[in-house]
C-alpha positions in Angstrom: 107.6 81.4 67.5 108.5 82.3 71.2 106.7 80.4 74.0 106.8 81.7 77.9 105.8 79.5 80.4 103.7 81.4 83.2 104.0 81.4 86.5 103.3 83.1 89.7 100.7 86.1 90.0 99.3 88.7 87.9 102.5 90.7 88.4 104.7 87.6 87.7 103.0 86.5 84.6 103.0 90.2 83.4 107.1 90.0 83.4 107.1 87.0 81.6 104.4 88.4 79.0 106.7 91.4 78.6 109.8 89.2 78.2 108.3 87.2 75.5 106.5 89.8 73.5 110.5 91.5 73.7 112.0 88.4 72.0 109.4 88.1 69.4 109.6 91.5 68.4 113.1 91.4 68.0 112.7 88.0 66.0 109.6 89.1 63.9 107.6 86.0 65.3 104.6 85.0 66.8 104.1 84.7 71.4 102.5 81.9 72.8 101.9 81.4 76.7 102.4 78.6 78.0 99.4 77.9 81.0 100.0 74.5 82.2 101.8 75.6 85.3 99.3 77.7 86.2 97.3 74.0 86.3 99.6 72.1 88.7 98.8 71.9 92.2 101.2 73.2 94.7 100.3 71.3 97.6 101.5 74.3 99.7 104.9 74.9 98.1 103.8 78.4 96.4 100.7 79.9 95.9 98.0 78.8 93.4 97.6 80.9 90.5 95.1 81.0 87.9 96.0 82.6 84.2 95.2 86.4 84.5 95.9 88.2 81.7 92.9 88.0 79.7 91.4 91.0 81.7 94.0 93.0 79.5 94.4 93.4 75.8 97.4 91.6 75.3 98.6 89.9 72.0 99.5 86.9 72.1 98.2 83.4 72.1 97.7 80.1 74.6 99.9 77.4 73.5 98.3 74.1 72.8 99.6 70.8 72.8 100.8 70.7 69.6 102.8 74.0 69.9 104.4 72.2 73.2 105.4 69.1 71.7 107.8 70.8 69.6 110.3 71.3 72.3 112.0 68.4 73.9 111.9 69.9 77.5 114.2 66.6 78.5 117.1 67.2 75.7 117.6 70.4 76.6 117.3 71.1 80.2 120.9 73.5 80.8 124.0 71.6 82.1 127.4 73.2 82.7 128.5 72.3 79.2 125.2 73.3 77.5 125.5 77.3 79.8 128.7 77.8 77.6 126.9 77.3 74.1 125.8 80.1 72.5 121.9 80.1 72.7 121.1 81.0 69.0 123.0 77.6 67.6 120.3 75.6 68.5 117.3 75.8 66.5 114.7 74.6 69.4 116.1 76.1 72.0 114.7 76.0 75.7 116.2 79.0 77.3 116.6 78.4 81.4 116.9 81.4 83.7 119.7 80.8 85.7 120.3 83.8 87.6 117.9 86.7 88.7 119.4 89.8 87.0 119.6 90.5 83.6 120.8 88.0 81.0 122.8 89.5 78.7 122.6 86.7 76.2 118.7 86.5 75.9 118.7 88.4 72.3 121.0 86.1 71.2 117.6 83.6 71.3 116.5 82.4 67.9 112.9 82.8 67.0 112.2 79.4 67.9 112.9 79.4 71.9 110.9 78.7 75.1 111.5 80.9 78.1 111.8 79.3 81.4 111.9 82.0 84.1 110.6 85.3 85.6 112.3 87.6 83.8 112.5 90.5 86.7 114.1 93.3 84.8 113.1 96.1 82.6 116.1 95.6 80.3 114.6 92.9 78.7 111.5 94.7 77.4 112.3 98.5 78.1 112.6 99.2 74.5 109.0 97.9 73.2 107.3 100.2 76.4 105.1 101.6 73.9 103.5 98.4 72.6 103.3 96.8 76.3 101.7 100.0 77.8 99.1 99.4 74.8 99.1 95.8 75.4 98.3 96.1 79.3 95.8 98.4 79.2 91.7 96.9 80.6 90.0 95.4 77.8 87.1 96.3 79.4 86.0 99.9 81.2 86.8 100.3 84.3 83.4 99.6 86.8 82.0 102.6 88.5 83.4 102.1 91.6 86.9 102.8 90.0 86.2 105.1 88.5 85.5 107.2 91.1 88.8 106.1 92.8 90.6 106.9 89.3 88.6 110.7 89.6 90.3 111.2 92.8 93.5 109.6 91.8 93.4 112.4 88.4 92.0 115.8 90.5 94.9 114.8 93.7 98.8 114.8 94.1 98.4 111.5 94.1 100.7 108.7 95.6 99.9 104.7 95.9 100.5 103.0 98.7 101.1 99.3 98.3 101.0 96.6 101.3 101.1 93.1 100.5 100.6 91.0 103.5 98.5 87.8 102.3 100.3 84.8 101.7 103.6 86.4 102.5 102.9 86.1 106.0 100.4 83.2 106.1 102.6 80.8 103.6 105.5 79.6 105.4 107.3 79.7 102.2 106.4 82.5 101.2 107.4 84.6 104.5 110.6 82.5 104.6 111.7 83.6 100.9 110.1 87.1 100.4 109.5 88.3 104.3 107.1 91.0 104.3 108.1 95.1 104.8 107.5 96.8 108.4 106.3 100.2 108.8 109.5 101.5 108.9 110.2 101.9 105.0 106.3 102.6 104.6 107.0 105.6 107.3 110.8 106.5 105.4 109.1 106.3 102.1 105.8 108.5 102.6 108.7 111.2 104.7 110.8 110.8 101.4 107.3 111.7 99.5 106.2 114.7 101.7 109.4 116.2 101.4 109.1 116.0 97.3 105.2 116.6 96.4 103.3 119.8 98.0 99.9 118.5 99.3 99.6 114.8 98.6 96.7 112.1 98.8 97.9 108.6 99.1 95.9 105.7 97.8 96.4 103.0 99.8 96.3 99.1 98.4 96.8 96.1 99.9 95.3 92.8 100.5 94.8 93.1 104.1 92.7 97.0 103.9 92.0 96.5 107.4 95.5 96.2 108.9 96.4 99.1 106.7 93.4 101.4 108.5 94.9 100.6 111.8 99.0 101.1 110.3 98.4 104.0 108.3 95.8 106.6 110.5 98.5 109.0 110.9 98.0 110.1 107.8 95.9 112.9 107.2 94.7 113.3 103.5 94.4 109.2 102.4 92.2 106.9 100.6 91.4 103.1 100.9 91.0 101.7 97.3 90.2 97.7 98.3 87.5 96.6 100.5 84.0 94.1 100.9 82.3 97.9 99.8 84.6 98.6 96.7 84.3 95.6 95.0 87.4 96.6 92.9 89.2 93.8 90.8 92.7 93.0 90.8 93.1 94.3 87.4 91.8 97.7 88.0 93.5 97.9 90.9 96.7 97.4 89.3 95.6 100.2 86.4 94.4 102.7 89.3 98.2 102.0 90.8 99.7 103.1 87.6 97.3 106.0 87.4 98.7 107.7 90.5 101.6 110.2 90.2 103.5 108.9 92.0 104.3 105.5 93.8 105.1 103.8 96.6 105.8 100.0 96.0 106.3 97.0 98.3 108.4 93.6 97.6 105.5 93.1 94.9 105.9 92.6 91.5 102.1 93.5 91.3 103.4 96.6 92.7 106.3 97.5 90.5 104.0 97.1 87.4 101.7 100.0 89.0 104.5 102.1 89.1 106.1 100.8 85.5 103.2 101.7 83.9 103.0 105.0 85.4 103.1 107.1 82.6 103.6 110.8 84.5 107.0 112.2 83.1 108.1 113.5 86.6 106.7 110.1 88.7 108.5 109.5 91.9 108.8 105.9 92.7 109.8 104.7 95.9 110.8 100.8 96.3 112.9 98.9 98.8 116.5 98.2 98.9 115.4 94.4 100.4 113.3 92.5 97.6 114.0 89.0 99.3 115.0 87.6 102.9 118.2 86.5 101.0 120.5 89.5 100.5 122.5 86.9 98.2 120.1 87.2 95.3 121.6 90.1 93.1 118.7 92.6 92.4 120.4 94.7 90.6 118.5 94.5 87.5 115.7 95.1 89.3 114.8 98.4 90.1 114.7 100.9 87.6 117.6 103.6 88.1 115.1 106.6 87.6 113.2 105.1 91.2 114.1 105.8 94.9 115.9 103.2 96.8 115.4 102.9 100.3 
């Protein structure tokens, strides 16, 4: 079996889903998630999150107690020595993320492993993208309201717009860590997009609607999904993202799923160069080569 612990947001928790499901493919073995983060209380260090995949049809299953006790999270926490060992000698393995990009010896992972991490790459899943675009798809229909976005979203050029504000600016952390994008790569990116796509309609998303109304009235042909009126859930509004044509993603992983799932064969995506306030962190494995940097 492969456990991954969960952590983070809807977009967070879909990496690690998609990491997992990966390495128990390749091992022929059962995924369990692991929820008890999700339980802890943060006291203001991050965000609290609730579990929020069971609005999608995944496959997998919650790991209980029992399942848990089978790893010894003291004996194997990595050390220096313990980084140079390969991973698959060890038969309950407890498999640390140490580094943001890609880790080139996570296949090497036995079929007994838990996954400690975020998992913020597409190479670690881009080969079962049939099975996950099945996996995350509503396992119930979308509510009317949506669906009259997603009408819109199917008769348009259509390009989301995504603006996460929220805790990124009210969470001192958070704003320290992430920062938050200025207009000036929303105004680059939807320039990059008119210059691309004849007539388009951009769907614009975000937690704070109403600072988007005042941010984004220079644009002519445009659509608000989220508001009190809409009554849209996260879920669907991450579907309706990946519904668009085309894609225009903030420092989100909620937003790069939209645009991942996109399933439009000539999809332009455009993301930002700067993923985090520290321009140490490599994000190289981040962005998908097929997407526009800017």
């Amino acid at each position: 079996m492969i456990v991954v612990k969960l952590m983070g947001g809807l977009g967070n928790q879909l990496f690690q889903y998609a990491a997992g499901l990966a390495l128990a493919s390749y091992n022929k073995t059962d995924l369990f998630l692991d929820t008890t983060h999700l339980n802890n209380d943060p006291k203001g260090a991050y965000t609290k999150r609730k579990f929020e995949l069971d609005s999608f049809t995944i496959s997998a299953k919650i790991a209980d107690s029992l399942v848990l006790s089978s790893f010894n999270f003291n004996e194997y926490k990595l050390t220096t020595k313990f980084k140079k060992l390969r991973p698959d000698l060890f038969k309950k393995l407890i498999f640390n993320e140490h580094q943001f990009n890609f880790h080139a010896n996570f296949f090497k992972c036995r079929s007994f492993t838990y996954l400690n991490g975020y998992w913020q790459s597409e190479k670690y899943f881009n080969s079962f993208r049939e099975k996950l675009l099945a996996d995350i798809s509503l396992a119930t229909p979308l509510s009317k309201n949506a669906e009259l976005i997603d009408s819109k979203i199917k008769s348009t050029n259509s390009v989301s717009i995504h603006v996460r504000r929220g805790d990124f600016i009210s969470l001192k952390s958070a704003n320290h860590f992430h920062g938050f994008l200025d207009m000036a790569y929303y105004k680059q990116a939807i320039e990059e997009i008119n210059d691309k796509i004849e007539n388009p309609t951009f769907f614009i998303f975000s937690d704070d609607i109403e600072w988007c109304k005042i941010n984004f009235d220079f644009i002519r042909s445009k659509e608000f999904v989220v508001g009190p009126s809409l009554e849209i859930s996260t879920h669907e509004e991450l579907i309706l993202m990946s519904r668009c044509k085309n894609n225009i993603i903030a420092n989100s992983s909620f937003s790069w799923w939209g645009a991942w799932l996109n399933k439009h064969a000539k999809k332009v995506v455009i993301a930002p160069k700067n993923w985090f306030n520290d321009k140490t962190i490599n994000t190289n494995d981040l962005i998908p080569s097929s997407w526009i940097v800017i």
